[in-house]
N, C-alpha and C positions, 0 to 999 in steps of 0.2 A: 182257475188253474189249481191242479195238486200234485203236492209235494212233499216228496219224503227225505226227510235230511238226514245224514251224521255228521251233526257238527261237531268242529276240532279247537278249538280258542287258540293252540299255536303249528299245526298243520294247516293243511287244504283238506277245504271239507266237500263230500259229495254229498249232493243232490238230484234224484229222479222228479221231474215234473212231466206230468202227464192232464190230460183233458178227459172226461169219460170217451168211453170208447177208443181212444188213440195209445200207438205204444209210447211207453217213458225215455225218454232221450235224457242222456247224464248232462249237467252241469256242475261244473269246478269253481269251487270257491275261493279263492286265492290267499292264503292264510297273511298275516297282516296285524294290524290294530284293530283287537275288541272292539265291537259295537257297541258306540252308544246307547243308552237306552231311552231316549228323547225320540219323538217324532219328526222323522227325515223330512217329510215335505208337505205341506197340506196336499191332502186327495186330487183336489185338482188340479194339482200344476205336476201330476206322476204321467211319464210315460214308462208305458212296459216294452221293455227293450229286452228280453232275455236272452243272453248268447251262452254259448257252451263254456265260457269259461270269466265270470267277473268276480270282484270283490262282493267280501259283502255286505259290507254299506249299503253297497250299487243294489244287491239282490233284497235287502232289507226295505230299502228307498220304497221302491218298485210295488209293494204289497198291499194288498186295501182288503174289503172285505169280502169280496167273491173270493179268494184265496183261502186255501187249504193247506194247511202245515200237520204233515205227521211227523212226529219225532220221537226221540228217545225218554224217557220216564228215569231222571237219572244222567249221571256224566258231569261233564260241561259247560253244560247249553245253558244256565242259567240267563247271562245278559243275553245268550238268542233269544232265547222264550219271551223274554221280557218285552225286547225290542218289537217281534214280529206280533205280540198281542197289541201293543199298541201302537200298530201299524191295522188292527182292527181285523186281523185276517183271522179266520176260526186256528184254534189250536190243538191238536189230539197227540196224547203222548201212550207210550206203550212200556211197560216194565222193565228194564235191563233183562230180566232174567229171561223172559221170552225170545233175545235175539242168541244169549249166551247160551241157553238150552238146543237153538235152532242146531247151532254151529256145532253143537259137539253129537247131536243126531249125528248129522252129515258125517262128520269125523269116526263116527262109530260105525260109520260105512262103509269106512274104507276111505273116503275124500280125504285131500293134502291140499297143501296149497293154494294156488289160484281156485282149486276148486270147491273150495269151500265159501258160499255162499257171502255177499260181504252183507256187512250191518244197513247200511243203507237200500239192498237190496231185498234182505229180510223185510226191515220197514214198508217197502215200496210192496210187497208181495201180500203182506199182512194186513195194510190198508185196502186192498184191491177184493181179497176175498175174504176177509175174517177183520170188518173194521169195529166189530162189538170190541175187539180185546184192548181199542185203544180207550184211554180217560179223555174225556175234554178239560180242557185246562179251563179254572173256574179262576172269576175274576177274585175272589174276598180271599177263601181259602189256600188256592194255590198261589196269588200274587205275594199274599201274607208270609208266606214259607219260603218264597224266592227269596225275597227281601230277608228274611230274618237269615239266610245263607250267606247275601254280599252283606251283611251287618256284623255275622260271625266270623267269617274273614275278612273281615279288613281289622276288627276286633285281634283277632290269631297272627296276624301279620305285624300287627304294633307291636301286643306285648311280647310275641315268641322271638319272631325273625327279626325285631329293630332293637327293644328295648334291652330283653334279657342277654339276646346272643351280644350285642354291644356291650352290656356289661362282662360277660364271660369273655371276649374282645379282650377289654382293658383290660380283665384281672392277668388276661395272659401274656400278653405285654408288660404288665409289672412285673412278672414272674420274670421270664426275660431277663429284662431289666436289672431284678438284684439277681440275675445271675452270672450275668457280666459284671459285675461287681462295681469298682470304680470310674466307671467313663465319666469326663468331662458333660456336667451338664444331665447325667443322671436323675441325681435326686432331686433338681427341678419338675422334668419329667416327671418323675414317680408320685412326687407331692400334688402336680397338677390333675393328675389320672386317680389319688386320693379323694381330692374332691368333686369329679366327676362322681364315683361310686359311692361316695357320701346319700348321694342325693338319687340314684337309680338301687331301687327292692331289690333283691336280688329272689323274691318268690314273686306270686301272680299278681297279689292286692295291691292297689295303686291307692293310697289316702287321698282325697280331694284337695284338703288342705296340704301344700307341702312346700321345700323351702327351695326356694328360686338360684342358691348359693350358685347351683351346678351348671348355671348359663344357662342361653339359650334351648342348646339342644335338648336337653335333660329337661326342661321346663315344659317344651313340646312335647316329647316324648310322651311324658306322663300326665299332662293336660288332653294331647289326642286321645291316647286310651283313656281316659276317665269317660270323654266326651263320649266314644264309642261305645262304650258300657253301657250311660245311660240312654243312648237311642235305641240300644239292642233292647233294653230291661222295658221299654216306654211301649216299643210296639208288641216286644212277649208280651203283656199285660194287656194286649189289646183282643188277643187271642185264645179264643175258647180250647184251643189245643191245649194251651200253654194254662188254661186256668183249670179245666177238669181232670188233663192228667199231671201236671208237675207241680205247680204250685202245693197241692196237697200232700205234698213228699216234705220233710220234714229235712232238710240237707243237701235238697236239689233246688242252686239255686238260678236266678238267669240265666248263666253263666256259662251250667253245665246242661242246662236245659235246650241254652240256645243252642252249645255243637251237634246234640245229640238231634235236635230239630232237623237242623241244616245239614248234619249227613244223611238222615231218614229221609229226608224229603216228604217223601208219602209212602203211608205203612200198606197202602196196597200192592208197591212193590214186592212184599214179602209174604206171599199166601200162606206160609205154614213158620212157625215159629223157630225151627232148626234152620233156618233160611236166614233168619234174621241175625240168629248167633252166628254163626259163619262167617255175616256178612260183618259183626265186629269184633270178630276172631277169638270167641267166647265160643270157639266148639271146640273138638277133641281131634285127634289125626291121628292116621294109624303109624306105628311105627314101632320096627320091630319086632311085630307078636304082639305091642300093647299099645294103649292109647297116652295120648299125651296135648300138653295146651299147646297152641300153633308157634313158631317161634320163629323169626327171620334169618333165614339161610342165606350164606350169602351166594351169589349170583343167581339166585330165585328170587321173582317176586313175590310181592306179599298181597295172597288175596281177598285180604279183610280191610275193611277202610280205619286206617291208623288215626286217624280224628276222631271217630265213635270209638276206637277203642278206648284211646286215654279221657276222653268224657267218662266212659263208663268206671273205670279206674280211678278216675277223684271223686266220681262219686261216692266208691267205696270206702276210700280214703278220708273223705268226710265225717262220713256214717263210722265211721271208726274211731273221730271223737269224739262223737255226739254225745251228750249224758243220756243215762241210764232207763230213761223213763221213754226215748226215743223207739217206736215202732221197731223201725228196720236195725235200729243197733240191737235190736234185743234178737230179732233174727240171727243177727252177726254172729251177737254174743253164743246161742244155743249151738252155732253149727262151727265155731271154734271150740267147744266141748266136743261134741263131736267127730273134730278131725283129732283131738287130741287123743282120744280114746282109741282112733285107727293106728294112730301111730305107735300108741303104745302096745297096741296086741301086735303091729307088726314087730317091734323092737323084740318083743319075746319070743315072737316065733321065729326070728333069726337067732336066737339064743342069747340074748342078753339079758343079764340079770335086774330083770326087773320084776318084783312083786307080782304076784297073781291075783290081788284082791284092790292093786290101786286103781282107782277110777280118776277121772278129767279132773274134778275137785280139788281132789286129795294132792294129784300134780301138781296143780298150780297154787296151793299151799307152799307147796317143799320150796318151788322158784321161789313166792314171795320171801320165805325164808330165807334159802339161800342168796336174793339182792338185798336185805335188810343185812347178815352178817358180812356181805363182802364192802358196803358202804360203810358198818364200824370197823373194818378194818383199812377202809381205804384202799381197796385194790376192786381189779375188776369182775364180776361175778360172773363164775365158769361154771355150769353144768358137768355131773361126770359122765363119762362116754353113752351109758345107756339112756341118756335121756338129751343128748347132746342135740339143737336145733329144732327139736319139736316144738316150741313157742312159734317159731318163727315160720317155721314150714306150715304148723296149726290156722296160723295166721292170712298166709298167704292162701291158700289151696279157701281158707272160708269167705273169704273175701272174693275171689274168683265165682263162688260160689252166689254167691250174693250181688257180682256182677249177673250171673245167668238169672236169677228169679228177678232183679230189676227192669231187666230185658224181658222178659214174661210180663213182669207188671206192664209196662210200657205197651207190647205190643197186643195185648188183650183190652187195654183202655181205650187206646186208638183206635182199635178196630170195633168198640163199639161206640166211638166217637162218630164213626162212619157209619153206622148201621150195618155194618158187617158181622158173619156171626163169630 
C-alpha cells in the first residue's frame, strides 16, 4: 500500500492511501498522544484493518514493509518518521518548499479557499507522477538528524520553558512580594524563593558540579539538563555533519550546532541560498521604499523559524568575544569598521558636524577616550549628538552581517557534504 501523509502532532492528520493503479481514498487520523517510536507489534501478529478514520498508533501498528510513506521533508513528523521507519515500511520525504510553492501557483490563479489544493494532496499528486522529487529517508544520516532534533528539544524545553522561565517565575514573585510590603509571613516567603535562585543560572551554562542547597527541584532541574547536553554533544560527535562543518568553527559549539542541525533538518530542503536566509529570517523585506531586517508584527506570523534564528545570533554573540586571533572574529572585527564608516558618511550627509577626513580608527580612538575620561570622572560616558549610537548600531547591523556569511558557510559545506554542487 501507498501513502501520502500531513501529519499534525496536535491536529488530525490526512492521509491518501492508494494501490498502483487504484484511486486514493482519504483517511483521518485522530489527533491524540504522539507516537511512540518503539515497534507496535511484531510483523506477524499485524492485521491490516484500514478504515477511513483511526488513530495513529492503530495506522502506525498496521505498517511492515510492502508500505510506502510519502511525506513532508520538514514540519512535525519527526516521531512519525521515526515510528513508521521502524515499522520497516519504505520512507520518501519531499521539501516543504515544493508543497508551499505548489499552493501559491494555484493562489496566483486566482484559487481561495477550499480551492486551493491541500498539502496532502499536493503529496499524494507528487508521488504519483513526479516521485524523483521525493528523498528516501536514509537509515545513518537522516535517523542521526531526527535524533539530534528530539535531543535539542528536550535540551530547549529544560533550560528555556522549565529552568530559566522558573527562575524569571520566582524573581517575579519576589518582586510582588516586596511590593506588598509587610504581609504577615512575607519575608519567609522571600527568603525561601532566595534560596531557590541561589542555586538556578540565571544564563544558559549549567556547571556539572553544583550545590544541591536549592532542593530537589532545582537539583533535577540542572542535573536533567546537564544529562541532555551531554547525550546531544555524544551523538553530535558521532556525525560527519557535525565533524566537517562545525566542529572546525572556532565558537560553534554542541550546543549551537545542535539547534541549528535540528531546525535545518536536511540542507537539501534549501536549493539556493536566499531560501535558507529567509528561512532563519536573516533576509531583508521590503518596506516602505526600503529594505529592512524581518521583525514580528504583531497579529502576523513569523515566517522564519525562530530556533535557527537565535542559534544563529549566539553564535554571533560568541564570536564577539572570542579573542583576537579568532577567524570569524576577525571577520566581525573588519565589517564593524566598515559599518562604522557608513555611518559616519551617513552622519555628514545629514549634516552633522562631523570631520571629513575621520576614518572607523580614528572613531574609535575618540570612544576609547572618551570611556577612559568618563570612568576618572565617575560618571557615565556620553557620546556628542553627531556620533551618538554608532558603536552600537556598528555593532549590531555587523554582527547580522556575520549571521548571513555563517549561513553561506553552513549551507555551502553541507551541500558538499552531500555531493551537491
Amino acid at each position: 500500500m501507498l501513502y501520502a501523509v500531513d501529519y499534525h502532532p496536535v491536529s488530525d492528520s490526512q492521509v491518501l492511501a492508494w494501490e498502483n493503479g487504484s484511486e486514493p481514498r482519504l483517511i483521518t487520523l485522530i489527533s491524540g498522544k504522539e507516537p511512540s517510536t518503539h515497534i507496535f507489534s511484531p510483523p506477524a501478529k499485524r492485521k491490516k484493518v484500514i478504515s477511513s478514520s483511526m488513530s495513529v498508533a492503530d495506522f502506525l501498528s498496521q505498517l511492515g514493509s510492502g508500505d510506502t510513506i510519502y511525506t513532508e521533508l520538514g514540519g512535525q513528523n519527526d516521531k512519525f518518521c521515526i515510528a513508521a521507519f521502524r515499522q520497516n515500511a519504505k520512507l520518501f520525504r519531499l521539501p516543504t518548499w515544493f508543497i508551499h510553492d505548489e499552493q501559491k501557483r494555484q493562489r496566483q490563479e486566482g484559487k481561495t479557499g477550499e480551492a486551493v489544493e491541500s498539502p496532502v494532496s499536493i503529496i499524494c499528486r507528487f508521488a504519483r507522477d513526479n516521485p524523483q522529487l521525493f528523498y528516501p529517508f536514509r537509515e545513518v544520516e537522516d535517523m542521526a538528524v531526527l535524533e539530534v532534533r528530539l535531543l535539542s528539544r528536550m535540551y530547549w524545553t529544560v533550560q528555556r520553558k522549565i529552568r530559566i522561565a522558573t527562575a524569571n517565575r520566582l524573581r517575579h514573585i519576589q518582586q510582588d512580594l516586596e511590593l506588598l510590603g509587610g504581609l504577615k509571613g512575607s519575608p519567609i516567603a522571600s527568603e525561601a524563593i532566595n534560596r531557590v535562585l541561589e542555586t538556578l543560572p540565571a544564563g544558559e551554562e549549567v556547571e556539572l558540579d553544583f550545590d544541591t542547597k536549592g532542593g530537589v527541584a532545582v537539583t533535577f532541574y540542572k542535573s536533567l539538563e546537564q544529562r541532555l547536553k551531554a547525550m546531544l554533544e555524544a551523538r553530535l560527535e558521532e556525525m560527519p555533519l557535525y565533524q566537517r562543518v562545525f566542529a572546525p568553527v572556532r565558537g560553534c559549539g554542541p550546543g549551537i550546532a545542535g539547534y541549528i542541525i535540528a531546525s535545518l533538518m536536511d540542507i537539501r530542503r534549501f536549493p539556493t541560498l536566499p531560501k535558507l536566509r529567509a528561512f532563519a529570517g536573516y533576509h531583508l523585506q521590503s518596506v516602505n521604499d526600503g529594505w529592512q531586517a524581518p521583525r514580528r508584527q504583531k497579529g502576523q506570523r513569523a515566517n522564519w523559524n525562530p530556533v535557527l534564528k537565535q542559534a544563529i545570533y549566539y553564535f554571533t554573540s560568541v564570536i564577539d568575544k572570542q579573542p583576537a586571533d579568532n577567524p570569524w572574529k576577525q571577520r566581525l572585527q573588519s565589517r564593524y569598521l566598515v559599518e562604522i564608516g557608513k555611518l559616519l558618511e551617513t552622519n555628514r550627509q545629514a549634516g552633522k558636524e562631523i570631520p571629513a577626513d575621520m576614518t572607523a580608527d580614528q572613531f574609535l580612538a575618540y570612544v576609547a577616550e572618551e570611556r577612559v575620561k568618563a570612568t576618572a570622572a565617575g560618571t557615565i560616558p556620553k557620546l556628542p549628538e553627531p556620533y551618538k549610537g554608532i558603536p552600537a548600531i556598528a555593532r549590531k547591523r555587523a554582527m547580522r552581517w556575520l549571521g548571513q556569511e555563517f549561513l553561506k558557510y553552513v549551507w555551502t559545506e553541507w551541500r558538499q557534504l552531500e555531493g551537491l554542487t
